[in-house]
C-alpha positions in Angstrom: -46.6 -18.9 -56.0 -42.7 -19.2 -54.8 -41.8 -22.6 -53.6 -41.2 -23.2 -50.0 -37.4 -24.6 -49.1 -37.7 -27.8 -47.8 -37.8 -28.3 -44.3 -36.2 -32.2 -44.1 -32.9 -33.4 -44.6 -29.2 -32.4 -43.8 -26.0 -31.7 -46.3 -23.4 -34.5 -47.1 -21.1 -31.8 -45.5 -23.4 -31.6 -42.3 -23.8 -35.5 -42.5 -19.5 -35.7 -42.0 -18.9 -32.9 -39.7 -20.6 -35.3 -37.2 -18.0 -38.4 -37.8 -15.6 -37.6 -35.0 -18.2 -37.6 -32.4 -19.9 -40.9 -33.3 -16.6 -42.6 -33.7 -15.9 -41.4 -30.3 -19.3 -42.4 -29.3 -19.3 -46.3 -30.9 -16.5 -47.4 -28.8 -18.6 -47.2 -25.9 -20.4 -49.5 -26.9 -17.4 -51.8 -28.7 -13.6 -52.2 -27.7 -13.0 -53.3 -31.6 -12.3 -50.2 -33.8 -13.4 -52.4 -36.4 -16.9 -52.8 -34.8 -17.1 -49.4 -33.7 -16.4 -48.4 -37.4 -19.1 -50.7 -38.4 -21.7 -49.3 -35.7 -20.9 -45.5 -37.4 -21.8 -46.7 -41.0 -25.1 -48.5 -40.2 -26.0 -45.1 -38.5 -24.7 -43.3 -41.5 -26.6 -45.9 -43.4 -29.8 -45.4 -41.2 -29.8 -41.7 -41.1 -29.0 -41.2 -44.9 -32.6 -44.1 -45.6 -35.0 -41.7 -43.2 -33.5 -38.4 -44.0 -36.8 -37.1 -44.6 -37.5 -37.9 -40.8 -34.8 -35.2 -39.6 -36.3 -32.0 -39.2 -34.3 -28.9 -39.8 -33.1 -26.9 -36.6 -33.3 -29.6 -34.9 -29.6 -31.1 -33.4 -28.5 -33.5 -36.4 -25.6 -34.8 -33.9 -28.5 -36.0 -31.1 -30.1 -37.8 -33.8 -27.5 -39.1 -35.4 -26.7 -40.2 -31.5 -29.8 -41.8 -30.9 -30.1 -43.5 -34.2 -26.5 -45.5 -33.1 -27.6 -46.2 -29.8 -30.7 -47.7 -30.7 -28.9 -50.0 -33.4 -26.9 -51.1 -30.8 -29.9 -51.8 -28.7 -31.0 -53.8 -30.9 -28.3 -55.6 -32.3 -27.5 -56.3 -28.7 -30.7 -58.0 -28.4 -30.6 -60.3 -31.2 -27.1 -61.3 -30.2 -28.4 -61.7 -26.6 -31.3 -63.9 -28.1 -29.0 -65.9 -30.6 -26.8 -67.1 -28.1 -29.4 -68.4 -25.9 -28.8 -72.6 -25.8 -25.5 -72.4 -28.0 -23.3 -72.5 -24.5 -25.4 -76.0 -23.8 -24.6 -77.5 -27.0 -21.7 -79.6 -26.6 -20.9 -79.6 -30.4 -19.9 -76.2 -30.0 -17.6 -76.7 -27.4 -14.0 -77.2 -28.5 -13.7 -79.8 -25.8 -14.8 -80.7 -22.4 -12.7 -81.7 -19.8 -12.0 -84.9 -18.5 -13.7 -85.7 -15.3 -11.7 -88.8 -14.7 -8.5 -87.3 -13.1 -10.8 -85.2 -10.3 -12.9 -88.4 -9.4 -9.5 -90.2 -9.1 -7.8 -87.1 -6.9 -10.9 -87.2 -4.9 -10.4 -91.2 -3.9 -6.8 -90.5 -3.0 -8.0 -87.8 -1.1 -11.1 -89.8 0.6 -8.3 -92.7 1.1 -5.6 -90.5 2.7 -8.5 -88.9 4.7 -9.0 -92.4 6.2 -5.5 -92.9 7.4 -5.3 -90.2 9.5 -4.9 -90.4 13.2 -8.7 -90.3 14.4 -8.1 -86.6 16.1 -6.6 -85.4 12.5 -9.2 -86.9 10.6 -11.8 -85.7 13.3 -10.7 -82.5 13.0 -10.3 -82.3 9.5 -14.3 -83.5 8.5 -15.5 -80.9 11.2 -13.6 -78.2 9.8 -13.8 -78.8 5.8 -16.5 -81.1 5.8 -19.1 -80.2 8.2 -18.0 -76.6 7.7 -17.8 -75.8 11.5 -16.2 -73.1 13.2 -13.0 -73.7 14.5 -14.5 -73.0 18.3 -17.6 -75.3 17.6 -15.2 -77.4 16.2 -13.2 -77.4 19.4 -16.3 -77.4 21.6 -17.0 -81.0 20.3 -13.9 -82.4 20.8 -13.4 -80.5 24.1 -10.4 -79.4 23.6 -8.8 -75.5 23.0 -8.6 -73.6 19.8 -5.1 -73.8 20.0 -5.2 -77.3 19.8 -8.0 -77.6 17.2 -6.2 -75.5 14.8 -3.2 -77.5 15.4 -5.1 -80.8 14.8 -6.2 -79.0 11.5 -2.6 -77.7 10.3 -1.0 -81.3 10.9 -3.9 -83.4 9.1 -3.4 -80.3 6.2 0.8 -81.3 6.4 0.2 -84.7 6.7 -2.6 -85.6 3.3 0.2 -82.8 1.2 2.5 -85.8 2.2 0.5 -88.5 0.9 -0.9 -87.1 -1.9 2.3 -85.7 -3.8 4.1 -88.5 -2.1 6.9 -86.9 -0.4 
């Protein structure tokens, strides 16, 4: 009774010949050569533990491919799942910025906003505020576009002024 070659399993030489091709194919899936190159040995890793899966005459480069794209897959998904709540936890964060300055920006702003002519400061809440067109806008105040856009551009020059005190 002559023993029958086995069917399973590729060469070392086979195995290598393939190396180009997934190097090529890891950085799609990672800019860093360094975790492209890591991406090609757990496939070689993976390939080399379930050799005995690989059929002969069957293409060694597709499922060499499909063993690195579904460690990927996967690795993608535990990184996906281990980051979930880390971006809310504030001990992570190198630091937060200071709300102080806006809220005091904001009261000089609210401040110069009240010492504008009433048709400025009219103009100015309909427009940014109330997030009117500029023809409802003028509609209101019964006046033209021309003159509402006007209104607008001087109350603009006029809170530059105040704020950064020119």
């Amino acid at each position: 009774m002559q023993h029958q070659a086995k069917q399973t399993g590729f060469t070392e030489v086979e195995l290598l010949a393939h190396m180009p091709a997934l190097r090529n194919f890891a950085r799609r899936f990672h800019a860093s050569p360094t975790e492209a190159d890591d991406l090609v040995q757990e496939t070689y890793v993976k390939a080399i533990a379930n050799e005995e899966k690989f059929q002969r005459g069957t293409q060694l480069r597709s499922w060499l491919f499909t063993i690195m794209r579904n460690t990927f897959c996967t690795k993608f998904g535990l990184t996906k799942r281990e980051d979930v709540g880390l971006s809310d936890d504030t001990a992570l964060q190198v630091s937060v910025p200071a709300t102080q300055e806006w809220s005091l920006r904001g009261q000089e702003l609210e401040r110069a906003i009240s010492g504008l002519p009433d048709h400025h400061r009219e103009a100015i809440e309909m427009i940014f505020i109330d997030c009117l067109s500029y023809e409802d806008a003028a509609c209101r105040c019964g006046c033209a576009l021309g003159t509402m856009k006007s209104r607008v551009n001087r109350a603009r020059l006029q809170l530059w002024t105040v704020i950064n005190g020119e």
